[in-house]
N, C-alpha and C positions, 0 to 999 in steps of 0.2 A: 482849317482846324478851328473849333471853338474851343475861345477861352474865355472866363470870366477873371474881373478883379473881385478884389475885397470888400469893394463899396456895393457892387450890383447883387453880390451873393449877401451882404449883412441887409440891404434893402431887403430884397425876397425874404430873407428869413423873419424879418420885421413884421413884412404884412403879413405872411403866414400865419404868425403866432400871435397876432393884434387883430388880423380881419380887418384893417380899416389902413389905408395910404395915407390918411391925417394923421393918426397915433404914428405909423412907421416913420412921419417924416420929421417926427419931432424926438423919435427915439434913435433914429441916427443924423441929429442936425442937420438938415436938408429937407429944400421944399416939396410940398406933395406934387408938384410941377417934376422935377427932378428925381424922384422915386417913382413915379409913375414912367419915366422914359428909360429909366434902369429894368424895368419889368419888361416892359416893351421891348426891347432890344434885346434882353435874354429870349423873352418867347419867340423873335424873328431868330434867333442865332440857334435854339434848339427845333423848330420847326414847329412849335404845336403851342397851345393856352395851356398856364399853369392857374388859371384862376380865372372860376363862374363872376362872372359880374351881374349879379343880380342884384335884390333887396337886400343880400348878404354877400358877401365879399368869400368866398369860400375855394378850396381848390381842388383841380380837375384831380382825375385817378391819375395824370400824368405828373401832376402838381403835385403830388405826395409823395408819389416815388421821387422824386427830382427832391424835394425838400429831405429826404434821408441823406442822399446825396451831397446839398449844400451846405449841411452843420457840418460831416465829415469836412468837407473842404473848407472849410470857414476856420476848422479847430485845429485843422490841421497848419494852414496858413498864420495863424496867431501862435500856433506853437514855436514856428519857423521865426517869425518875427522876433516874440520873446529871448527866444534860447541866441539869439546872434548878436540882438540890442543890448544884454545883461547878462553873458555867458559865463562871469567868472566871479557872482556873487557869492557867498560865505557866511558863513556864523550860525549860532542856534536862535531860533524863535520862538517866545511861547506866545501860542494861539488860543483863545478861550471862545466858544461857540455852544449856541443852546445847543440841549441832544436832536431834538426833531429838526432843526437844520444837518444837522452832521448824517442822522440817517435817509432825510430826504433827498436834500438836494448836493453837498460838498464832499463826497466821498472822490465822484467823477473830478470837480474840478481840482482839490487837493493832491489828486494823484495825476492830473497836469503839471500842477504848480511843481510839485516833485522832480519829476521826469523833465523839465525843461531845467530848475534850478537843481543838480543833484548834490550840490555843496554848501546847502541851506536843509538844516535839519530842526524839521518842526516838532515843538513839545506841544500837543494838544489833549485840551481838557475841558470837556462839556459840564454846565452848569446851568442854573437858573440865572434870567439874565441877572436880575438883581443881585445874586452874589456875586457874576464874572464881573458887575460894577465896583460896587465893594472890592473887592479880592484885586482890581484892577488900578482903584487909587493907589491900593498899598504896594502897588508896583510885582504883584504876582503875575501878570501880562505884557509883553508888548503891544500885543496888538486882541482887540476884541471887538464878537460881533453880537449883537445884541439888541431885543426888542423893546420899544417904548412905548407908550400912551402916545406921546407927542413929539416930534423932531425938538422940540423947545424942552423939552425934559432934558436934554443931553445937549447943550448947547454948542459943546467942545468937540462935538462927533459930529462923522460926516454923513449923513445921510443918502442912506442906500436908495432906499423904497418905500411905499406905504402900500399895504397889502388888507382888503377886506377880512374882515372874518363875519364866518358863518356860522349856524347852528348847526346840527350834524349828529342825523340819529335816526331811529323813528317816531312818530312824534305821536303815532297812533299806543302807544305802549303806558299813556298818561292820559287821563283825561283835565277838561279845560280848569275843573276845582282845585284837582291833584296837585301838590308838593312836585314842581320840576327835577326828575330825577336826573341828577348829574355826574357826569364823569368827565374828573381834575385833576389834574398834576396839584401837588401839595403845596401850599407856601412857599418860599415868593414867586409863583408863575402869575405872568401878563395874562395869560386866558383865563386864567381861574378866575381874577381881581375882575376881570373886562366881565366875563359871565356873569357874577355874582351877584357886582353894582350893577349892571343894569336890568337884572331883575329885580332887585331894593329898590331902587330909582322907582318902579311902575308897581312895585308891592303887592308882585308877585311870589307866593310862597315854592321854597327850590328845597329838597335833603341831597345829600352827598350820597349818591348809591355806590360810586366805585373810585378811587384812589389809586394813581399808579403815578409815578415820576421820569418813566418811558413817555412817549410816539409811541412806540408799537406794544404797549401796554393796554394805552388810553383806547387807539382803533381795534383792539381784539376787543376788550370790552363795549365799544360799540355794536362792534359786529353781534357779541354775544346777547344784543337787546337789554342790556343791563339799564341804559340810560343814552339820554344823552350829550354831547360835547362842544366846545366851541375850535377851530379852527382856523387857519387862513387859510382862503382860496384855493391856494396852488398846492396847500400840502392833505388834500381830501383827497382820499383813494379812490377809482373809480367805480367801488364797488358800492360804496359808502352813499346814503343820501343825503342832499342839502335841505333844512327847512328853509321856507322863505313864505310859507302862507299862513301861519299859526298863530293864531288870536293870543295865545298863549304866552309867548314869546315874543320881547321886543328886541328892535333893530341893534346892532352891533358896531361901534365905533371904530374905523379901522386901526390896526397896528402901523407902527413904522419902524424900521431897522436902520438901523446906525453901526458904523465902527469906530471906535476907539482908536488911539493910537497915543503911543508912549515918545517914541524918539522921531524926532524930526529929520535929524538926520542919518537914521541907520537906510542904508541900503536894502539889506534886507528887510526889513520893515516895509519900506517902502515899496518893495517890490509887490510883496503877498499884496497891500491894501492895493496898487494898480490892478493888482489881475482880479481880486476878490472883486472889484467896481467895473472893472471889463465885462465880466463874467456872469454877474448877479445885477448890475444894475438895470432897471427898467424903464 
């Protein structure tokens, strides 16, 4: 009977989602020596290659369906773990998170965290990150997650990730004279400030074509050709285009994410920032 552990299914999912056994071995602490015989010995044990080894690192049709398969079992094994390590945690939380995180990516994991802790009851409240900082001195939070300029801006916070951002639009809807038509979340968002300055920086002239304080405000008005927007990477829809060839527009400094954190030693607290850093970290 084939089984896999925990280590050979988070490898595999590593390089899947990386393309590359050097990034996978540094994202689950181990050598690309040692990731590479994890892979191996899964493909000896299910009989077939889960992955083209070419100029690109990419996976077979048997390698995809198998990768559906190894998140389920991965999520489900981290559940098990969870729920038996810290089964009798307690208390209320408040959680503070930008809105385009909550609708992208932490809906799924939130209602993990739930279902494993069900005696830990989350208050949460999406904002700009600048105000969840603000709001979070004054002790409105325990725990928050939120974007920077720079890991060195939040000194006190643990850093998550640094995640590119892109342009994101059509780009043909402007020509190279034309006022950059933009579409931004209002005052105090990180995209907007990041867009802004570095079109001032290169003096290049930008107007405001559309305003929303949604994710899913900003991407309808994209869609609708109105203008267009800055993102991170991972939260561009795949219907949406990335510029990256436009004389027009310069390059984009990436974001980094951070969490907060109020009490040292609440339990609860600590629990959500373990799994949020399990779960989200890159």
């Amino acid at each position: 009977m084939t089984s896999f552990d925990l280590l050979s299914i988070q490898c595999f999912i590593s390089v899947a989602e990386l393309g590359s056994f050097t990034k996978a071995s540094k994202k689950v602490s181990r050598t690309q020596s040692a990731v590479s015989q994890q892979i191996a010995k899964m493909e000896a044990s299910l009989g077939t290659p889960l992955f083209l080894r070419g100029k690109e690192l990419t996976l077979t049709p048997n390698g995809e369906i198998f990768l559906g398969y190894a998140k389920r079992i991965y999520a489900l094994q981290r559940e098990v773990l969870d729920r038996f390590h810290e089964p009798d945690i307690s208390g209320n939380l408040r959680f503070g998170l930008p809105e385009d995180f909550a609708t992208v990516f932490l809906s799924d994991v939130l209602m993990d965290f739930i279902k494993i802790h069900p005696r830990i009851f989350l208050n949460i409240e999406c904002d700009f990150t600048l105000n969840l900082v603000d709001r979070f001195k004054k002790n409105d939070f325990d725990l928050v997650l939120v974007k920077m300029n720079r890991p060195q801006d939040l000194p006190y916070g643990v850093d998550v990730w640094s995640e590119p951002l892109e342009w994101v639009g059509n780009s043909t809807i402007f020509q190279k004279d034309d006022p950059v038509p933009l579409i931004l979340s209002p005052p105090p968002c990180v995209y907007r400030a990041r867009a802004i300055d570095s079109l001032e920086e290169e003096k290049i002239r930008w107007r405001l074509a559309f305003s929303s304080p949604s994710y899913s405000g900003t991407v309808a008005a994209v869609r609708a050709g109105m203008g267009i927007t800055v993102l991170p990477r991972n939260m561009i829809p795949n219907d949406l285009t990335t510029i990256r060839s436009n004389a027009a527009l310069p390059p984009l400094y990436d974001t980094h994410i951070s969490i907060l954190k109020s009490q040292e030693k609440n339990a609860a607290v600590n629990s959500l920032e373990k799994f949020l850093l399990d779960r989200m970290k890159k």
